[in-house]
C-alpha positions in Angstrom: 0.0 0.0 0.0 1.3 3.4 -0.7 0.3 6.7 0.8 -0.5 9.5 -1.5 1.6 12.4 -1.0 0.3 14.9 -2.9 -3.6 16.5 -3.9 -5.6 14.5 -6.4 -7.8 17.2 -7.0 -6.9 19.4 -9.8 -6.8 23.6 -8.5 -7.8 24.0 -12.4 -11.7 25.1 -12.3 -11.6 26.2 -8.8 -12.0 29.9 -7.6 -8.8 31.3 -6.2 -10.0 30.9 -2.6 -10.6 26.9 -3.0 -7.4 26.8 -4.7 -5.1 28.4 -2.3 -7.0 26.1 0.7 -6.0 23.1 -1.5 -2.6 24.3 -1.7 -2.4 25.2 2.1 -4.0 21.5 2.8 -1.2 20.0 1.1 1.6 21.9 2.8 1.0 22.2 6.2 4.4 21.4 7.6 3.8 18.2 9.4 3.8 15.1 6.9 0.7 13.9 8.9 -1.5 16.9 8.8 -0.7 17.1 4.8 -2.3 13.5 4.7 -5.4 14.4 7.0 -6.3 17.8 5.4 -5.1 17.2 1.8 -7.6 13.9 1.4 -10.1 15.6 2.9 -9.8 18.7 0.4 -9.1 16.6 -2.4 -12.6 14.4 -1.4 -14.6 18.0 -0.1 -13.2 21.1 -0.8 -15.2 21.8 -4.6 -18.1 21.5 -2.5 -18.1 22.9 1.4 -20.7 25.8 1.8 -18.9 29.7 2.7 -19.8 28.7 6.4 -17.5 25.6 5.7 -14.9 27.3 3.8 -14.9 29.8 6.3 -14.5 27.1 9.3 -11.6 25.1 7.0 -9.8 28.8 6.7 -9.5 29.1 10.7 -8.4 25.5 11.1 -6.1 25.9 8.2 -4.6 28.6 10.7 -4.3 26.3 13.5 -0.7 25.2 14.6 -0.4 21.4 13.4 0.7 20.1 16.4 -2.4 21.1 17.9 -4.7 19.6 15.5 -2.8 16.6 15.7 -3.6 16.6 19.6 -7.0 17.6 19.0 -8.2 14.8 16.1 -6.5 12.3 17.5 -8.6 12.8 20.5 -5.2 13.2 22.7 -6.7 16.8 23.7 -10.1 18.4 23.0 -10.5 20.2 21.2 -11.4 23.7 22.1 -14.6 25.6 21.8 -13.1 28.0 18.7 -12.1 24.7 16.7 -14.9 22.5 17.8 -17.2 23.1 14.7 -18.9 20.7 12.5 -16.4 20.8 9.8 -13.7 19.5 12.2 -16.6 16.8 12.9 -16.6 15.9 9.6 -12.8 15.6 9.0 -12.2 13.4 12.1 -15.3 11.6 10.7 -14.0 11.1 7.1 -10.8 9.5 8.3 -12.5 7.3 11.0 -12.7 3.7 10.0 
């Protein structure tokens, strides 16, 4: 099995904002949080409402150690973070 280590969604055909999320999603810094953002923007980014993108942007912000901590449950996550787009990522890479 191999991981994938870059976007498989093409930044062609989206608006500037979805595109420089994607990017962001991809380079985060830590190899992990690349992997955990940049499949769920590849698999949801085209379509997350403005409240969504909006809620991605502040994450997007967040220091990755942090959301490391946070999504895999080794912290909570705090009340500013604790949205339902964070639901949904931590639900999109729970088995």
């Amino acid at each position: 099995m191999t991981l994938q280590n870059g976007p498989t969604l093409s930044s062609s055909g989206l608006e500037p904002r979805r595109k420089k999320m994607l990017f962001r999603a991809w380079h985060r810094g830590m190899k992990e949080m690349d992997i955990v953002f940049g499949k769920f923007a590849d698999a949801h980014l085209a379509t997350l409402s403005e409240i969504e993108l909006t809620e991605f942007e502040h994450l997007l912000k967040a220091p990755d150690r942090d959301l490391f901590k946070w999504i895999s449950g080794e912290e909570n996550i705090p009340i500013e973070y604790n949205n339902n787009l964070m639901k949904k990522i931590i639900a999109f890479h729970t088995f």
